[in-house]
N, C-alpha and C positions, 0 to 999 in steps of 0.2 A: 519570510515573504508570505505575506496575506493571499485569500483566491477573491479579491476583489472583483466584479464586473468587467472592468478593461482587461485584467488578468484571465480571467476563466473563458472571455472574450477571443485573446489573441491564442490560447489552448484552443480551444475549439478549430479556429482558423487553420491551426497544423494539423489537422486529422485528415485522415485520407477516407473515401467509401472503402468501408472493409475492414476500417481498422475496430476490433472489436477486447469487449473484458469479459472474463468469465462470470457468470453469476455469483458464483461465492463472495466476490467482493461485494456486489452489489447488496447480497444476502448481508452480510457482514454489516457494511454501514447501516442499513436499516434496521438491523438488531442492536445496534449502538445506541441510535438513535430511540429506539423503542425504549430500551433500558433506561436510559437517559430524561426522554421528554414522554413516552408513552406512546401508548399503540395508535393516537390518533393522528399524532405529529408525524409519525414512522409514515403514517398511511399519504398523509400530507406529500411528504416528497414521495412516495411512489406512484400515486395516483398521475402523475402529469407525464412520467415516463414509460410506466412500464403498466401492461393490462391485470397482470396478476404478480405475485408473487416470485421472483426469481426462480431457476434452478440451477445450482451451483455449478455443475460443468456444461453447460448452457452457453453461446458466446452471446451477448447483446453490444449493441451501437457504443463507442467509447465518448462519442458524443454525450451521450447520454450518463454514464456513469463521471463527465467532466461535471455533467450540471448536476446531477444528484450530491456529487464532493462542496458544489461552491453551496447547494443549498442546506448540507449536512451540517456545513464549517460553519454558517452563518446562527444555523438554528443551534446549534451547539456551544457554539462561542461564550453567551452567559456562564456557563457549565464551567467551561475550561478553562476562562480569563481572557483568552485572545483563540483570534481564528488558526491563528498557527499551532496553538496548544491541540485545538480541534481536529485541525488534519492529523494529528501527529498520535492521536488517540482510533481515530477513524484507520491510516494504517497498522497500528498495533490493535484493534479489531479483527480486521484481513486477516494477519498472519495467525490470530489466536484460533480465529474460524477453521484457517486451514488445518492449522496442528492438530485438531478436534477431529477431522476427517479422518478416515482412515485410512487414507493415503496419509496425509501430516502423520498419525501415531504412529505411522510403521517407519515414516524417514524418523523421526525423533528418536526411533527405539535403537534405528540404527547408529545414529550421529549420536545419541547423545550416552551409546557404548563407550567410544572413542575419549567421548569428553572433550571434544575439539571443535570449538567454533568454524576454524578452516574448512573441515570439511564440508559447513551445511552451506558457509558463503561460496567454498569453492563451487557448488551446484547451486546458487543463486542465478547465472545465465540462462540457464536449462529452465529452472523452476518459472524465473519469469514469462521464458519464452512459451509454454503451458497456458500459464494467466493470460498474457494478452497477444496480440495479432501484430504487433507494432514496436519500432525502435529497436535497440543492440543492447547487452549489456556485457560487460569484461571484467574478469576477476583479476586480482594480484597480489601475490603475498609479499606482505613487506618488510615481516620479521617474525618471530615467533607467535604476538599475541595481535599481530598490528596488517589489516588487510582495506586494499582500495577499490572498489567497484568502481566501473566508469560508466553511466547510463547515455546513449545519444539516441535521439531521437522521443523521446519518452514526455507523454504528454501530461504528467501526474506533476502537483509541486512537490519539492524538494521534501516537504515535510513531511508528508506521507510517507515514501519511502524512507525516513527516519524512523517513523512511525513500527514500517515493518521490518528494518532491519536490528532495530533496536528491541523489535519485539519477540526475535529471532535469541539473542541472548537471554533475556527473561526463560522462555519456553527449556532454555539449557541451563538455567539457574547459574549464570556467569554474570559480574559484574563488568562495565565497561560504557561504553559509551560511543553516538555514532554522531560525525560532523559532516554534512550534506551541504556543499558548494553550487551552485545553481552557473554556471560558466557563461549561460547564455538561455533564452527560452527554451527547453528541452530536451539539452545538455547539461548534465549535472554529475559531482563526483563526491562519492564516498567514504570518508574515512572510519574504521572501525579498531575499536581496540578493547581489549577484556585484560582480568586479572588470571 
């Protein structure tokens, strides 16, 4: 699913006053983009949102961080092939931003002792719950190498969170792969599995 106009439209519509993202995301995609298209393009989508430059544990408008996604996906699209490849680079930004932080190297150092994806998805509810002001999320293990997130309420497309869940193995150098259902606008379920 693409973040088309009518898309990124009826998102908007589900946000509540309050419901907010942290800066690092915001940080994140504009560092995507800068790599990607250059520091003027970068400047392009932030100019209409935001006054200055984010700061990462910072909360802003999620409104806001919905339009900087549709206008990220759109300008990046050439890049990726499609806007979905886009989102899905744009959340594996996110997570890569965080694990860079020094909060992200110290969970990394921790989890990635164990060697076990489970544990870092097991604390994917919490983590989210940090990032943004908004929605549930619920973990479940399904077998050894095979676990289900259940996102509701959540104002982000599906591909994103692909993006960062998927980016979540990379960072633990595991092979696998994640399948992201969208149930209904907002509601959306995750499957994940490694080797």
């Amino acid at each position: 699913m693409s973040l088309p106009l009518d898309d990124l439209e009826q998102r908007i519509a589900l946000t509540r006053p309050g419901d907010t993202v942290r800066g690092l995301s915001f940080a994140a995609v504009l560092r995507l983009t800068h790599q990607q298209l250059g520091r003027d393009a970068a400047e392009r989508l932030r100019a209409p949102l935001l006054q200055r430059s984010p700061v990462d544990f910072f909360s802003y408008p999620a409104v806001d961080f919905l339009r900087l996604m549709g206008f990220a996906s759109e300008a990046l699209q050439p890049g990726y092939g499609t806007r979905e490849a886009a989102l899905r680079a744009c959340g594996e930004a996110i997570v890569g931003t965080f694990f860079e932080s020094t909060v992200g190297q110290t969970l990394l150092r921790l989890t990635a002792g164990a060697g076990d994806p489970k544990r870092m998805y097991s604390n994917a509810p919490a983590s989210y719950a940090t990032a943004v002001s908004y929605g549930r999320r619920e973990y479940q293990a399904l077998a050894d190498k095979r676990v289900r997130l259940t996102f509701k309420g959540d104002l982000l497309p599906v591909e994103v969170h692909e993006g960062i869940l998927g980016g979540v193995l990379t960072a633990l150098h595991r092979d696998g792969h994640v399948r992201g259902t969208e149930r209904c606008l907002g509601d959306s379920e995750f499957l994940i599995e490694w080797a």
